[in-house]
N, C-alpha and C positions, 0 to 999 in steps of 0.2 A: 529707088524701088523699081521693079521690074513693069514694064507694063505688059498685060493681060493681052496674048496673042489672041484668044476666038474676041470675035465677033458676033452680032447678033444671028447673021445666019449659022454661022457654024453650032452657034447653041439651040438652035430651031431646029437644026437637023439633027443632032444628039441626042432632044426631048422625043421629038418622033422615034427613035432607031429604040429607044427603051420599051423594052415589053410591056404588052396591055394588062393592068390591074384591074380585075373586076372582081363585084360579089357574087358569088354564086348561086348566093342564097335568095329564094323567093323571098318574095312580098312580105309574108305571111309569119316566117321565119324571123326574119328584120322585126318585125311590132314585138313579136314575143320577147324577143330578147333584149330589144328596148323596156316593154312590161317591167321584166325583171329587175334591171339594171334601178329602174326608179322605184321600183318596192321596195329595196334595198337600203336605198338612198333613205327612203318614210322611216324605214324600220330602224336604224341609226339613227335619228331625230328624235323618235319617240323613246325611245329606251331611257336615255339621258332627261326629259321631260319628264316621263314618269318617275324616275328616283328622286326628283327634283320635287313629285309633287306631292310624294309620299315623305320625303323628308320633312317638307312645310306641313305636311296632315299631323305628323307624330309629333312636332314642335307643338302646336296648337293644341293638341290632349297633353302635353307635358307641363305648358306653359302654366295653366294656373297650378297645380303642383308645386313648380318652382317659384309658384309668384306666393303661392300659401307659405310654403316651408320659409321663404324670404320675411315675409309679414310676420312669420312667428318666431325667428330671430331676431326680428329690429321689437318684437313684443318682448320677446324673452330678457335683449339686453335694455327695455326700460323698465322692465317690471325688475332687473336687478339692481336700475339702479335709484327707482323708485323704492325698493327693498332695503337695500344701502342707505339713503337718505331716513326711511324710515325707523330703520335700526338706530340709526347716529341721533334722530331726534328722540326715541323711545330710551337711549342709554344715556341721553342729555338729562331726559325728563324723570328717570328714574335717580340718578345725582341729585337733583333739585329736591325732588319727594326726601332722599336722603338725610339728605343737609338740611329740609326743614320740619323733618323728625327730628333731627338732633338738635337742633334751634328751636322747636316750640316745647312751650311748658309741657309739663302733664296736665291732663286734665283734671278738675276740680273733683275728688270725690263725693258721693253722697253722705250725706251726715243725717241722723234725723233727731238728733240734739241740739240745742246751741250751748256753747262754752263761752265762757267770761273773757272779753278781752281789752286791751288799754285803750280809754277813751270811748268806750262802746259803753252802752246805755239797752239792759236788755228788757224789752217789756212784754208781760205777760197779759193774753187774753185771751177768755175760756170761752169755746162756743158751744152751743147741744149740738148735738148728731143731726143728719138730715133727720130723722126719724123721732127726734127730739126724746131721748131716751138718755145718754151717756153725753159726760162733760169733759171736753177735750181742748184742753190749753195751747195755745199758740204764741211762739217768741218771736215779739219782734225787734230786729236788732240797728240801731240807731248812734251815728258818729255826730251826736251831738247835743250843746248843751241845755237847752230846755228841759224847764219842769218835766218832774215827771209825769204830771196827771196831763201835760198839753201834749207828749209823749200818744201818752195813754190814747188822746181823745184823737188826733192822728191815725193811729193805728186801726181805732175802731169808725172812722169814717173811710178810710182811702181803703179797705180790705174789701172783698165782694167773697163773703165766706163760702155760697154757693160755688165759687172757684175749688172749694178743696173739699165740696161734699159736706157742707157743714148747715146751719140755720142761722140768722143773726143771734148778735148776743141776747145771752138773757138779761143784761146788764142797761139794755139800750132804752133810753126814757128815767133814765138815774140819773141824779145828784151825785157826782162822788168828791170826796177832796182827801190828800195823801200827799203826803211830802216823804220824802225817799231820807228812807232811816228812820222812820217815826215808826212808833210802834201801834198805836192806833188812828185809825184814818173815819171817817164819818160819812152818812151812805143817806139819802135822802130818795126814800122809796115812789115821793108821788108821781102819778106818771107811769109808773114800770107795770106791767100788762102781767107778768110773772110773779110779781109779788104778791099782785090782787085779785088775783086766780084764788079761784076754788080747788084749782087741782092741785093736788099733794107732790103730782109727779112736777108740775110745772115750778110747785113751792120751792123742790128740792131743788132743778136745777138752777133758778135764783142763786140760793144761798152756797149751791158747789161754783156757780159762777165766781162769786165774791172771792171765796176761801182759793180756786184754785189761780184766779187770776192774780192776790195781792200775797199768799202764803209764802212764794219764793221770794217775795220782796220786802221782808223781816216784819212785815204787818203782825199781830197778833189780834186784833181785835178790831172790829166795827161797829161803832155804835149808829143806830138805827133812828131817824129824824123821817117825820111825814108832813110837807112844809114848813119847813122851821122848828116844828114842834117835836117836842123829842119821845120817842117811843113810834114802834110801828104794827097796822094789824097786816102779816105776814099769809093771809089765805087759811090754809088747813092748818097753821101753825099757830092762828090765833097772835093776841100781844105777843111783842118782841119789841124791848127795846136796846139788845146789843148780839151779833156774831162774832164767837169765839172763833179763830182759826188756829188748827191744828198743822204744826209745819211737818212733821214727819207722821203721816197718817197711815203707814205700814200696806199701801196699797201693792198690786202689780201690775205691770204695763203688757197691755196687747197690741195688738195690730187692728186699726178701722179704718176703711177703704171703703166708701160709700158703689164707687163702682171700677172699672179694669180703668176710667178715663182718670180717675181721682188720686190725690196722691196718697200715699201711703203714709197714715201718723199712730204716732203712739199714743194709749189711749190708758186713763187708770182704771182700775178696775171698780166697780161699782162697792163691792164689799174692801174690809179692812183683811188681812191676814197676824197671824200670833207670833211665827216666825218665816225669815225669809227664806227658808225652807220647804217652808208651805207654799208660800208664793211663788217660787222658782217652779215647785210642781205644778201648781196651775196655770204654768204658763205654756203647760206643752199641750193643755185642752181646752178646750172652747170660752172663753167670757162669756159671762152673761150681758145678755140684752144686745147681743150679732156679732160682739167683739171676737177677734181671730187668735189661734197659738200664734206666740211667738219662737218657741222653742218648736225645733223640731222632731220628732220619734228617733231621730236614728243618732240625735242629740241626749248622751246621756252623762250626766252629773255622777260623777264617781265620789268626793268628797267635799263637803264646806266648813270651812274652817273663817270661824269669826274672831276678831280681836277687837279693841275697843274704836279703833276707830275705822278699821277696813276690814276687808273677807276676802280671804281666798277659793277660790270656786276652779277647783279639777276635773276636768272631762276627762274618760275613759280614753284607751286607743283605738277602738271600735269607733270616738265621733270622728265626722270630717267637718273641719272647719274650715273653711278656705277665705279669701279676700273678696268675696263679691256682697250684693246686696242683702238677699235675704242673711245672711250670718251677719253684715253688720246691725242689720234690726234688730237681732238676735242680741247681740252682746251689748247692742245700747240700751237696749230697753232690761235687761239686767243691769246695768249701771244706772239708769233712772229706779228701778225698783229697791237696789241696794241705797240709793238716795234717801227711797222713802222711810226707810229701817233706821237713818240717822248714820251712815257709812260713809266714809270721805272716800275712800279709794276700794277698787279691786283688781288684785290680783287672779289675771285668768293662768290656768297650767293644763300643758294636754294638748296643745296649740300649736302645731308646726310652724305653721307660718310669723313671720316677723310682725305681719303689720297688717290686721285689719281696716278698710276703711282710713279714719284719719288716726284710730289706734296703735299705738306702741304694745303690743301683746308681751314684750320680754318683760316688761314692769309694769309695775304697779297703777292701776289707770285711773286718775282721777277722777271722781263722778261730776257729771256736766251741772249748768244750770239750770236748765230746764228742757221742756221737750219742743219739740215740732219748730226748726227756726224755719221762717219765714222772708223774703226777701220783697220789700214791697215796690222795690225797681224794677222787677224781671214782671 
């Protein structure tokens, strides 16, 4: 490598020989333009700053915006799939409801008859109205085999007749004795409040007591004991010492319902009718002594045809009959009425429907036992 001929003085005298640099410019001149240079400088710092602080201003108003619209997606995707969950349980739940409509029975209809059935034991007990006016028979029905009169006596303690809008019996304070199949049974009045009344009305329901409680059960006759002794004084009726009962008494049946709470029974009619013609048409107007139609007005009887042992009974095309309650009282208590005329069966026509109630309407309908069954479990 070459070594470097100047020397320090020869580079001292160099630096001098170069021409003198100066500023020209005043004092004054120099600040200014310094001034400027550093305002400059500010002005490019702050620019960048402020975009900076205007960006974070516009995030800050945008934020909750994005933080709502966020919060109402993370709602939206659990309200669907709480939605989802709830669909799957409601389409679960409606299968089930499905399948145990098709699993459970039907329900029991109302009847307000009872019918004879194997091994059953039906017994009859007649109570007055709350208003003590009309004699209204109650069936009770029993899977088993006790007498009949321990039956009987059963029935008329364990019932609370007030339940159905009724009075106790007129029967209550009696002697009775009956064995099932006899034709006369024996009635020991002392004691009975009804017997030894004075009133006519009270006399009467006594001895409808007797007749409508033991009539359906091949009784014919009562003969009348007042302690032992035979013969009885019956109030306004004076001596008596036996009651005939009358098995087919050609009554009609209504409807008595002491109140909207009370249940609805079939009730006979206080007078006798000539034919059951007659009957039928009194059925569509008021009973006497508060009793209800059972027929209804827009219910009308085109023809009846009788034969010895049943009746045919044809409604217009104008009636409707349908399968609920009021029309089954209707066609039961014309089957209890046709009962009382001595009729085994009827034939209803005019009928769309198949099946009233617990009725077969295409045939022939056998007349029941008796009225108003009762259930003394429920």
């Amino acid at each position: 490598m070459n070594q470097s001929k100047w020397n320090d003085e020869q580079i001292t005298d160099k630096l001098q020989a170069m021409p003198d640099i100066k500023d020209r410019r005043t004092q004054q001149q120099i600040y200014t333009s310094l001034q400027q240079r550093m305002h400059k400088k500010k002005v490019q710092w702050k620019t960048p700053a402020l975009a900076s602080f205007a960006a974070l201003f516009i995030l800050l108003i945008l934020s909750p915006f994005f933080l709502q619209n966020f919060q109402m997606s993370e709602s939206r995707s659990e309200y669907s799939a709480d939605k989802a969950a709830e669909s799957g349980q409601v389409s679960e739940e409606n299968a089930d409801m499905k399948l145990e409509a098709k699993s459970a029975p039907e329900p029991e209809k109302k009847s307000f008859v009872a019918r004879t059935k194997d091994n059953q034991t039906i017994v009859t007990v007649a109570y007055p109205d709350l208003q003590v006016q009309n004699t209204i028979p109650l069936s009770f029905q029993f899977d088993s085999s006790d007498s009949y009169m321990t039956l009987f006596e059963t029935a008329l303690t364990s019932f609370d007749p007030m339940s159905a809008g009724l009075s106790p019996s007129a029967l209550s304070g009696t002697k009775l004795s009956y064995e099932t199949g006899e034709e006369r049974m024996s009635v020991d009045i002392k004691g009975n409040a009804y017997a030894a009344s004075s009133s006519e009305t009270e006399n009467r329901l006594f001895t409808e007591g007797l007749e409508e409680s033991f009539r359906w059960q091949d009784a014919s006759q009562a003969d009348y004991y007042t302690g032992g002794e035979k013969g009885a004084e019956i109030g306004a009726y004076g001596y008596q010492d036996k009651l005939t009962f009358k098995k087919f008494k050609k009554k009609a049946y209504f409807l008595y319902q002491e109140s909207l709470d009370s249940p609805k029974l079939l009730a006979p009619s206080l007078l006798s009718f000539n034919k059951l013609t007659d009957a039928l048409t009194a059925m569509k107007e008021k009973g006497t002594l508060g009793l209800k139609p059972v027929i209804e007005e827009t219910v009308i009887i085109d023809e009846i045809k009788e034969t010895d042992n049943g009746v045919t009974i044809e409604f217009t095309d104008a009636s409707t009959i349908d399968d609920n309650e009021t029309d089954t009282l209707m066609l039961e208590a014309i089957l209890m009425t046709a009962k009382d005329f001595g009729y085994e069966s009827v034939k209803f026509e005019g009928i769309e429907a198949g099946k009233i109630g617990e009725m077969d309407v295409t045939q022939a309908v056998p007349v029941p036992f008796s009225p108003n069954p009762v259930d003394l479990e429920e």
